[in-house]
C-alpha positions as CSV (number, residue, x, y, z in Angstrom):
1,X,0.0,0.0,0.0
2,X,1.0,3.7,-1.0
3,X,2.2,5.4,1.9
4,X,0.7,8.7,1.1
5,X,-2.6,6.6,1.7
6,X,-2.0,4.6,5.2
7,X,-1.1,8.7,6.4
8,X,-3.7,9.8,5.1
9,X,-6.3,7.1,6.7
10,X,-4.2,7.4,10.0
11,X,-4.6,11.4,10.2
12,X,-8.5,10.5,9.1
13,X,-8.8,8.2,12.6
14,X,-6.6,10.6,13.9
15,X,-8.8,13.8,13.5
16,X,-12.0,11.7,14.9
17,X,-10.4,10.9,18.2
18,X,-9.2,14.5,18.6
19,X,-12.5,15.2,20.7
20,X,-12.0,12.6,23.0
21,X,-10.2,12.7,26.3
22,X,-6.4,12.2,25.2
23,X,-5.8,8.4,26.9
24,X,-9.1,7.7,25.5
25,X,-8.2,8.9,22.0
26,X,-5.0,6.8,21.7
27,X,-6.6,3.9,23.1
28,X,-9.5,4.3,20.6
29,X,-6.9,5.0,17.8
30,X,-4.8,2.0,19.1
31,X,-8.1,-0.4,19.1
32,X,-9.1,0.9,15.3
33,X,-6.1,0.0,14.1
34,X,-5.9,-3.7,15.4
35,X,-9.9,-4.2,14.8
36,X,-10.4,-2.8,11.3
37,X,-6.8,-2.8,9.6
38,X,-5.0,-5.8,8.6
39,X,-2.3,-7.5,9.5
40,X,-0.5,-6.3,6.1
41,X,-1.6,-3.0,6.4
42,X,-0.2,-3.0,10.1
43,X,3.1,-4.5,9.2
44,X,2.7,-1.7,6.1
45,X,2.4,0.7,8.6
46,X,4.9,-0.1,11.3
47,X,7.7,-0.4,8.4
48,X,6.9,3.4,7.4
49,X,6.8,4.5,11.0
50,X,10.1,2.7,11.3
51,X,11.8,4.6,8.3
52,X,10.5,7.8,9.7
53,X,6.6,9.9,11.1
54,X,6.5,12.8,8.6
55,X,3.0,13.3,7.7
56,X,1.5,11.5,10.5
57,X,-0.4,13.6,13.2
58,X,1.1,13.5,16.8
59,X,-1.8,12.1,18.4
60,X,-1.6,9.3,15.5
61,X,2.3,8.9,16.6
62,X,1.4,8.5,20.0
63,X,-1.0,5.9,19.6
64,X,1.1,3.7,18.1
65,X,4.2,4.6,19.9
66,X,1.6,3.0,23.1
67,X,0.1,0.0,20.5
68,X,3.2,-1.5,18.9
69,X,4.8,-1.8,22.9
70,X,2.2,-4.0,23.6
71,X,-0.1,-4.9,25.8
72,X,0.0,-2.2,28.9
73,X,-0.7,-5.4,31.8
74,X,-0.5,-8.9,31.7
75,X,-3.8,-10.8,31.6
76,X,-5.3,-11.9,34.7
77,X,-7.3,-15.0,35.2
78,X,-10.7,-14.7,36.3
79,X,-11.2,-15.4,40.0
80,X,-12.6,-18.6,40.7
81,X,-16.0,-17.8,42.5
82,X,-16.6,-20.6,45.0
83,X,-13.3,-21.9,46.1
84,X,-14.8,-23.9,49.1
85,X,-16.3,-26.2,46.8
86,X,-19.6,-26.9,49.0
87,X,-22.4,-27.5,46.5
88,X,-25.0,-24.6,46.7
89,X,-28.1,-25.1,48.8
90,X,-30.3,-27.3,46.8
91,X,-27.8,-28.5,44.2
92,X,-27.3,-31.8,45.9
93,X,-26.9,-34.7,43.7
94,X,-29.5,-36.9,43.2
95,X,-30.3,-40.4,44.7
96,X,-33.1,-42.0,43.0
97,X,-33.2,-45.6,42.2
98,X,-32.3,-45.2,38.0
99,X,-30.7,-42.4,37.7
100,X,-32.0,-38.9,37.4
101,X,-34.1,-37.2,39.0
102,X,-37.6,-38.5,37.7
103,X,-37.1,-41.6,40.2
């Protein structure tokens, strides 16, 4: 892809997330890129940034000085909710002759 066209789509997502709050902007920018471009245009991208930013806003710079560092925090596993492993009251299994509940 041209780079004259992957700055001027970047300065495009850019200029919408001006508006916004600037942590929320370069998250939003960061998330437009990964969601909606792909990966050639990404690699496109990070090549061009790589040999030089003229043309591309700041904000635009910004974001993807944040995105292409990575993830900001490890992932966390999800909590386990009932660690003491007692069945909740009235989930005790069933005894009926046959199986099931139907006796």
């Amino acid at each position: 892809m041209q780079s004259s066209d992957l700055i001027r789509m970047a300065n495009q997502i850019a200029a919408y997330f001006e508006s916004y709050p600037k942590q929320e902007a370069i998250d939003g920018i960061s998330m437009h890129i990964h969601n909606f471009w792909e990966p050639r245009m990404r690699n496109d991208l990070k090549a061009f940034l790589d040999k030089g930013s003229e043309g591309f806003s700041p904000l635009f710079l910004e974001a993807m000085a944040e995105y292409y560092k990575g993830p900001k925090s490890p992932v966390k596993q999800a909590a386990i909710q009932n660690q003491s492993k007692v069945a909740p009251k009235g989930a005790a299994p069933s005894v009926a002759s046959g199986g099931g509940d139907a006796g």
